[in-house]
C-alpha positions as CSV (number, residue, x, y, z in Angstrom):
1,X,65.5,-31.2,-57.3
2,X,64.6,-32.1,-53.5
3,X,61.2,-32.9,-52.2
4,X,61.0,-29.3,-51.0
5,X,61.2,-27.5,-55.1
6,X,59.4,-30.1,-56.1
7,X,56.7,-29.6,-53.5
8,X,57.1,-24.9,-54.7
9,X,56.5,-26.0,-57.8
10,X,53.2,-27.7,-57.3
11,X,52.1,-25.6,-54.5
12,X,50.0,-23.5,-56.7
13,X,47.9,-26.8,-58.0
14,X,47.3,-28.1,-54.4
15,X,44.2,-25.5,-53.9
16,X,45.8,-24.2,-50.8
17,X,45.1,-20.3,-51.0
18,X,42.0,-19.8,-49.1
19,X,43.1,-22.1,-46.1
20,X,46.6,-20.3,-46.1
21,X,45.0,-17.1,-46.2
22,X,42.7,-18.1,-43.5
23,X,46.1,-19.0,-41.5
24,X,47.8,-15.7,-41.9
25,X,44.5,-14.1,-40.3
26,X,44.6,-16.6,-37.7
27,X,48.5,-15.8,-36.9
28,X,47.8,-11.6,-37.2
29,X,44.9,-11.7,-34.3
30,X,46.7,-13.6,-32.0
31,X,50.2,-11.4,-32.6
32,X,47.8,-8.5,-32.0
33,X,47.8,-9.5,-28.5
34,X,51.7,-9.2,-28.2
35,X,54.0,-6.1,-28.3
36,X,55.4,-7.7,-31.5
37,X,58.3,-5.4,-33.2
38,X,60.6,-8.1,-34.7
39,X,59.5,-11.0,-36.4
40,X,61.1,-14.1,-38.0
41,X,59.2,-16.2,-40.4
42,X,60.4,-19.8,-40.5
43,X,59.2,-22.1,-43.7
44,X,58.1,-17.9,-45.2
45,X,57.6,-19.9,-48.7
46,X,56.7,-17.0,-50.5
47,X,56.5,-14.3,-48.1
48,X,53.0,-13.9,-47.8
49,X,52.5,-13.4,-44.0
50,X,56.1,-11.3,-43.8
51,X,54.0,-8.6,-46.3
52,X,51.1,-8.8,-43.9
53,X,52.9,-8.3,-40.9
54,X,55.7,-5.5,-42.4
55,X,52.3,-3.7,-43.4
56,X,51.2,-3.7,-39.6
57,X,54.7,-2.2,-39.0
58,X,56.6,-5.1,-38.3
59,X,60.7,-5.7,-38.9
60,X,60.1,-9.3,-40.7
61,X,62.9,-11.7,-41.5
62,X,62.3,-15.4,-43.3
63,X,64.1,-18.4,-43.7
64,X,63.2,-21.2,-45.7
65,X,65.1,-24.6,-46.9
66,X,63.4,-24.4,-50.6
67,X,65.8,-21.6,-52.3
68,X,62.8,-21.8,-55.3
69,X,60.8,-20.3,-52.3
70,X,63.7,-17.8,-50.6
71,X,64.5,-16.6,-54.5
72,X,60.7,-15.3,-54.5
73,X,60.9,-13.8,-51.6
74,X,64.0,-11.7,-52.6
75,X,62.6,-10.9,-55.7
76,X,59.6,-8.8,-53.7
77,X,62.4,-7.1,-51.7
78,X,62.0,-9.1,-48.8
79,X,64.6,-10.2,-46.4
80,X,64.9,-14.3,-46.7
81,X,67.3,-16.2,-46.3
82,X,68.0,-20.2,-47.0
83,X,69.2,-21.6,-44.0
84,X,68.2,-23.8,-41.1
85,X,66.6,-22.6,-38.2
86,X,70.0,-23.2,-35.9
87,X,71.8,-20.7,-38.1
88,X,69.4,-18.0,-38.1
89,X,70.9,-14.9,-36.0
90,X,69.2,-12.2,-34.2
91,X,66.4,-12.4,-31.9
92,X,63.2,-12.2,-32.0
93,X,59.8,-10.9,-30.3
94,X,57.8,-13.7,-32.2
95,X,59.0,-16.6,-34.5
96,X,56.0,-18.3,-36.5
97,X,56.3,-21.4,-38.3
98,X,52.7,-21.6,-40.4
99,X,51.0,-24.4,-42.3
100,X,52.5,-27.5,-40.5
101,X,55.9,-26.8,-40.4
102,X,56.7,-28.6,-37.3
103,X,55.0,-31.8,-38.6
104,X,57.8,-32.1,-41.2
105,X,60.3,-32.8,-38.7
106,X,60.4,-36.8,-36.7
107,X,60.4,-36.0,-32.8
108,X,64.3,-36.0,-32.2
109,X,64.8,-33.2,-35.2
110,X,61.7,-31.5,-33.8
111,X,63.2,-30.8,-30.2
112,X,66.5,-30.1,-31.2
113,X,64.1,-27.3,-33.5
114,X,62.4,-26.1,-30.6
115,X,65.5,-25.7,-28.8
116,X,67.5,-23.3,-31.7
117,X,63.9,-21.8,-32.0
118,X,63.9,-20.6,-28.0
119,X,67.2,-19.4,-28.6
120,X,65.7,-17.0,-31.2
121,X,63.2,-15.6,-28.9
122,X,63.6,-12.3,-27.0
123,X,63.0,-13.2,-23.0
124,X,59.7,-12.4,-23.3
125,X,59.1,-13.2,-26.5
126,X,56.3,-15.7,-27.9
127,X,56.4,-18.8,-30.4
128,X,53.1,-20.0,-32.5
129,X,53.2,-22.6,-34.9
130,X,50.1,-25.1,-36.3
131,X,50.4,-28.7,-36.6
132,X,47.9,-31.4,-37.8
133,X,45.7,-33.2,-35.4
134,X,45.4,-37.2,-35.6
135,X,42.0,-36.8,-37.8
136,X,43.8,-34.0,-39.8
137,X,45.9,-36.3,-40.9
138,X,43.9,-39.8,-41.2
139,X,40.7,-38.4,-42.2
140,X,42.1,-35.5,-44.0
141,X,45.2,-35.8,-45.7
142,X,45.0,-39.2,-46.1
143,X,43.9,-39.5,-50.1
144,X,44.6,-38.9,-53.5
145,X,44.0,-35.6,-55.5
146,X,44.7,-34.5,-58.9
147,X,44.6,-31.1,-60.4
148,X,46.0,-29.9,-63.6
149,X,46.2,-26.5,-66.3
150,X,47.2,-26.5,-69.4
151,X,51.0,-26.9,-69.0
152,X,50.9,-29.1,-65.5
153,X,49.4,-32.3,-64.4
154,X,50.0,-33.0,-60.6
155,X,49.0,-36.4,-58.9
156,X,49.3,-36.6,-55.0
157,X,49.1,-39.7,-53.3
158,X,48.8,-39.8,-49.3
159,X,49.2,-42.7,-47.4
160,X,48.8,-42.3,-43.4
161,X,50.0,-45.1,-40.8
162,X,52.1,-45.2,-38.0
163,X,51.7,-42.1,-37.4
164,X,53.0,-40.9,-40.4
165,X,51.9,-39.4,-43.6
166,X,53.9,-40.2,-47.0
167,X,52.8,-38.1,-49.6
168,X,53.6,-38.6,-52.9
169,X,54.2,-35.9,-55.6
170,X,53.8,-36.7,-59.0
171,X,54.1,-33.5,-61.5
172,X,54.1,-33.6,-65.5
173,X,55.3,-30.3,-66.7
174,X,55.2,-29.6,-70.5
175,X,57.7,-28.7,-72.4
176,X,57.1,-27.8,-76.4
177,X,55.6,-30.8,-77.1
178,X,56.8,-33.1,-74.3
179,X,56.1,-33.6,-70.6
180,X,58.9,-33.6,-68.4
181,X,57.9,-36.0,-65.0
182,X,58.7,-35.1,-60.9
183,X,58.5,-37.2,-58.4
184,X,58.7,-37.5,-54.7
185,X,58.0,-38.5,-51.4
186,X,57.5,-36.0,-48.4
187,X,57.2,-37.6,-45.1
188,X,55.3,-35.7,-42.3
189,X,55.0,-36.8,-38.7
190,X,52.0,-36.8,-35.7
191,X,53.0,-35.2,-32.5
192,X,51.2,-35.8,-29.3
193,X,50.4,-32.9,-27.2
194,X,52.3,-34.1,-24.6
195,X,55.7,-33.5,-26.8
196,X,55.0,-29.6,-26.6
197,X,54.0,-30.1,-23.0
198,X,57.7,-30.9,-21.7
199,X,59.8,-29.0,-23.1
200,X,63.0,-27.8,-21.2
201,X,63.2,-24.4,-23.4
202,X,59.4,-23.4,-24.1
203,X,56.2,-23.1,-22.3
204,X,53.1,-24.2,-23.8
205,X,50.5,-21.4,-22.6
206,X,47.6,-22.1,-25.1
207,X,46.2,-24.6,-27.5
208,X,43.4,-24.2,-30.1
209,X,41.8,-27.1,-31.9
210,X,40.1,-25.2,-34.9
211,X,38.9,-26.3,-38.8
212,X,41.0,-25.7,-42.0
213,X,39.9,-27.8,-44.2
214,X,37.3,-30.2,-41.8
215,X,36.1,-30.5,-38.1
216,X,39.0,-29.8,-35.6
217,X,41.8,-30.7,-38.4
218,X,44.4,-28.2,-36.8
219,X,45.7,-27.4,-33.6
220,X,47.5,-23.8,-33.0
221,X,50.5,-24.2,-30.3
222,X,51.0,-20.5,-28.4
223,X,54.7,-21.0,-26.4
224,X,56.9,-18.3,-24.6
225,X,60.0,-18.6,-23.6
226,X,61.3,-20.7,-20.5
């Protein structure tokens, strides 16, 4: 199992649901100001903002690298797909990469993203994604949690420095009368406005510091294409 299943499986014991929900309504009203026919979700997870959006009227595609995630997603009749974002096809009048997404990749893999994500985009087209801010992540997700039902006992374990964050998932599931243990490490990486600010492929034409989970823990990036 990679870091990625391990993290789907837990996802519903990291208490997640209001601030994601809060996201998708973030990501609809600024789409609202965009002529936004096509759409391709990248990291969809379940397909929770794809439903939104294909009820606004929306062609929706996602791709995700967790196939627990893509399998989901199928299952509901959407159209997912698990593959990386330089093999996606088609193009796009927005491509959305919600909950962090971008602060999963180190700063070479994030460019060379950026780059396959412009070549997505429809000339006019527009790019939003969220990452963490520095208190986000020191303030915020630095820390450990614990949360269990009765079949499930999850432990996380977050450790920030240098700017980056090593989270630790720890997850006893229960099996007749015996837990079965999973365990991992997902690494997540701060990125400096400045990154988004240089870019040969995107232009960076708004930034919004807002609060998810605490004061100013987020920043949403609004790009077209170069």
């Amino acid at each position: 199992m990679t870091n990625l299943d391990l993290y789907a499986k837990a996802e519903h014991l990291l208490g997640i649901e209001e601030a994601t929900e809060a996201l998708y309504d973030l990501y609809r009203s600024e789409l609202d100001e965009y002529k936004v026919k096509t759409l391709l979700d990248v990291g969809c997870g379940r397909g929770g903002f794809i439903k939104r959006m294909i009820s606004d009227g929306v062609e929706c595609k996602g791709i995700d690298l967790s196939p627990i995630m893509v399998d989901e997603c199928k299952t509901q009749g959407l159209d997912a797909k698990c593959i990386d974002a330089k093999d996606a096809s088609g193009k796009y009048d927005a491509i959305v990469c919600i909950f962090d997404v971008l602060n999963f990749m180190n700063k070479d893999s994030l460019l060379e993203f950026l780059d396959a994500i412009s070549n997505r985009l429809n000339d006019d087209g527009v790019f939003i994604a969220d990452i963490n801010t520095l208190y986000g992540f020191s303030d915020v997700a630095e820390g450990t949690m614990s949360s269990e039902n009765e079949n499930e006992f999850l432990v996380v374990d977050a450790q920030f420095t240098n700017d980056e964050l090593h989270t630790k998932f720890t997850l006893f599931e229960k099996n007749d009368s015996e837990y079965k243990k999973y365990q991992d490490t997902i690494v997540q990486y701060f990125h400096k406005i400045k990154t988004f600010q240089k870019l040969a492929s995107l232009k960076l034409i708004d930034k919004q510091i807002f609060s998810l989970y605490d004061t100013e823990d987020k920043t949403l990036l609004i790009f077209k294409k170069k």
